[in-house]
C-alpha positions in Angstrom: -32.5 17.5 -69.2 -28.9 19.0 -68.7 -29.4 22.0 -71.3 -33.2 22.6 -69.9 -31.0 22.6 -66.3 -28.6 25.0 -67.5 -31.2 27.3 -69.7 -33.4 27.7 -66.5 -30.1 28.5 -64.2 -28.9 30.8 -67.2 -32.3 32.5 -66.8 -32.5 33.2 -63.0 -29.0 34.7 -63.0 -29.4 36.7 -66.1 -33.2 37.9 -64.3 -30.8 38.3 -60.7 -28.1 40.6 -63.6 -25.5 38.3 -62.3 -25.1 37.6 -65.8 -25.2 39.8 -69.2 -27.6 38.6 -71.9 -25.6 38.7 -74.7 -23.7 36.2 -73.4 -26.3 34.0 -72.9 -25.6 30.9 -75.1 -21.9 30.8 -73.7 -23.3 30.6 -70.0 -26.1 27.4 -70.9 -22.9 25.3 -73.1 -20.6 26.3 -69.8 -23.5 25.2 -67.7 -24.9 22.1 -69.3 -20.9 21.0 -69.2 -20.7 21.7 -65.9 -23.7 20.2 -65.0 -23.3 17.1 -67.3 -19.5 16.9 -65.9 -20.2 17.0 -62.0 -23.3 14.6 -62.9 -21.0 11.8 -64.3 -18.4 12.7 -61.3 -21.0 11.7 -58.7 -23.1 9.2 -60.6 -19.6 7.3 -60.9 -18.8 8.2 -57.0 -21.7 6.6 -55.9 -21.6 3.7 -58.4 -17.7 3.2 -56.8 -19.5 3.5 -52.8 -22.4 1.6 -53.7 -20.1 -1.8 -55.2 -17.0 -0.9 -52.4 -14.6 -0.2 -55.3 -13.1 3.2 -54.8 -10.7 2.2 -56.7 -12.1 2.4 -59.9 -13.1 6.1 -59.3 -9.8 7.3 -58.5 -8.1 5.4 -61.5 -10.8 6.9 -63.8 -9.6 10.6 -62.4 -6.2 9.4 -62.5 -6.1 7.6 -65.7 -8.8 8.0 -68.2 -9.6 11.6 -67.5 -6.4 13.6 -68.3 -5.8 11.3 -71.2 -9.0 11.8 -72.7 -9.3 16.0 -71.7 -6.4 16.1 -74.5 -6.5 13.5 -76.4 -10.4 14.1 -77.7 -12.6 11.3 -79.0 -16.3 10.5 -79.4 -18.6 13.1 -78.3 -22.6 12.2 -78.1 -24.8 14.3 -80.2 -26.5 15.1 -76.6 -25.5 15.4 -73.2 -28.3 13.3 -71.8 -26.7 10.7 -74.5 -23.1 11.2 -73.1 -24.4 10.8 -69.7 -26.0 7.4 -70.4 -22.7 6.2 -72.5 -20.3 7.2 -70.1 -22.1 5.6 -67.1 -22.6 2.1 -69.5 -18.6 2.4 -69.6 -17.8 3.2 -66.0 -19.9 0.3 -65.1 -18.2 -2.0 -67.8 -15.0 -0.7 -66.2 -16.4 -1.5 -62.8 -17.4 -5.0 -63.7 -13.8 -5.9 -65.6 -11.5 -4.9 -62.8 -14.2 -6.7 -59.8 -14.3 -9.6 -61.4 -11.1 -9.9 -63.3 -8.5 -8.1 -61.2 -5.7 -9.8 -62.3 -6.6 -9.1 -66.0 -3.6 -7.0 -66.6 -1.9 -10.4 -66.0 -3.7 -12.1 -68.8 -1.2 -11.3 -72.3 -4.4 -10.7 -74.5 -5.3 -7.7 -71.8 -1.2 -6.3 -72.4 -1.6 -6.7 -76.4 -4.8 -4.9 -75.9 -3.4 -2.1 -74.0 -0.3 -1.7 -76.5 -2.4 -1.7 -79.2 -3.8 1.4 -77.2 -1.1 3.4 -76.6 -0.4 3.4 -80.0 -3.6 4.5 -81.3 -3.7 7.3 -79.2 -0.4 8.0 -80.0 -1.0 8.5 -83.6 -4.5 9.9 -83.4 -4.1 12.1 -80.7 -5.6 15.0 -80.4 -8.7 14.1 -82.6 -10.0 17.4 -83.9 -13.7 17.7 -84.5 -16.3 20.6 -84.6 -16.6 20.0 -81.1 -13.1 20.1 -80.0 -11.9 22.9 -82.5 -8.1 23.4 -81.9 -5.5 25.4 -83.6 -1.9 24.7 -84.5 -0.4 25.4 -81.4 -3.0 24.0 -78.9 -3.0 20.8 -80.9 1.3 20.7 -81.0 0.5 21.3 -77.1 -2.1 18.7 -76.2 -0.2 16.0 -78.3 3.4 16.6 -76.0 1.3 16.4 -73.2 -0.6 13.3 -74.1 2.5 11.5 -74.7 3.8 12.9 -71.4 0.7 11.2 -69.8 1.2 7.7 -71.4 5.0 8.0 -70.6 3.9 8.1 -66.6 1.0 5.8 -67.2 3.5 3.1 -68.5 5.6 3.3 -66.1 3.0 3.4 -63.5 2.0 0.4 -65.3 5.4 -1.3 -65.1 5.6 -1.1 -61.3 2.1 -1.8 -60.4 2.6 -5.0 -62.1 5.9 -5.5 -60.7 4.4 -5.0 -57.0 0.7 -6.6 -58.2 -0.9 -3.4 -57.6 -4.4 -4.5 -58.4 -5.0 -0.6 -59.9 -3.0 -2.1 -62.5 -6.1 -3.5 -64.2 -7.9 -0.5 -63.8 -5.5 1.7 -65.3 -5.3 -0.6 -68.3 -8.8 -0.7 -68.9 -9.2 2.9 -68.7 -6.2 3.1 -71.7 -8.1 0.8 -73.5 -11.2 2.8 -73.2 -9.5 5.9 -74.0 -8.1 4.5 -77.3 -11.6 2.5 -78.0 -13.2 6.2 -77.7 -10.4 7.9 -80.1 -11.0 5.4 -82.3 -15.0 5.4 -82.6 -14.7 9.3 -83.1 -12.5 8.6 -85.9 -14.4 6.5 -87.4 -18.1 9.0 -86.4 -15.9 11.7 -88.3 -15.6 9.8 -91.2 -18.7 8.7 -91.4 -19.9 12.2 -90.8 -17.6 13.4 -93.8 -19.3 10.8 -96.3 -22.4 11.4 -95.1 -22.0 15.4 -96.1 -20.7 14.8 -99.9 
């Protein structure tokens, strides 16, 4: 759906010469991302409206976004995949912190989310075929990953001293981040046996 999308737009503009041929393959990936991107932006934007918990959406920007932009992860074979994965997550995220907003008072929640930081503090950035990255981009992404989960933390530490409620969002969002480290890990592994 998103890459039929993007082929189609890709099509009209190079038709219109807004765009040059040749470059035709770079314009559909930069559009199916776009596309795919502003999709789960929205989709999750209503989902937040739609349950009256804007605060989920803005922890996700907050929280899970810059974490996961450089720390890499799992990455869905398609983007229609992706899209479906990523909103079964929001949603699980959504449900958590409704539900159980004071999980981030529960220890088995903090355990969890140390556990976290650590994994993506020793995988991060995960590099894959997908997120190709040289020597200094990766040196670069790692600083600022740890940079990030050196603010979350103590964002953390005074949301739970003041029982901020986005405390349990940003801790699930950590969680998810590691979980999705983690599982594209493990997927490169697996791809690696899989090849020999």
């Amino acid at each position: 759906m998103f890459r039929n999308l993007a082929e189609d737009i890709a099509f009209l503009l190079i038709k219109h010469k807004i765009l040059d041929i040749e470059q035709r393959d770079i314009y559909i990936y930069g559009l199916e991302v776009i596309l795919l991107n502003g999709g789960l932006i929205l989709m999750f934007l209503t989902i937040s409206l739609l349950f009256g918990v804007m605060i989920n959406f803005w922890a996700y920007l907050i929280f899970f976004l810059p974490i996961r932009i450089f720390s890499g992860g799992y990455h869905a074979k398609t983007s229609e995949r992706c899209f479906v994965l990523s909103t079964i997550m929001y949603g699980l995220s959504l449900i958590l912190t409704k539900y159980i907003p004071l999980l981030y008072t529960l220890w088995t929640w903090r355990i969890a989310g140390i556990v976290s930081l650590f994994v993506i503090l020793v995988m991060a950035p995960l590099i894959n075929e997908n997120n190709p990255l040289s020597k200094t981009q990766r040196k670069r992404n790692r600083i600022i990953v740890y940079i990030l989960l050196v603010l979350d933390l103590a964002f953390f530490i005074l949301s739970c001293n003041y029982a901020w409620i986005i405390a349990a969002n940003e801790l699930v969002f950590i969680i998810l981040d590691a979980f999705l480290l983690f599982t594209g890990k493990i997927s490169l592994y697996i791809a690696k046996d899989q090849e020999i």
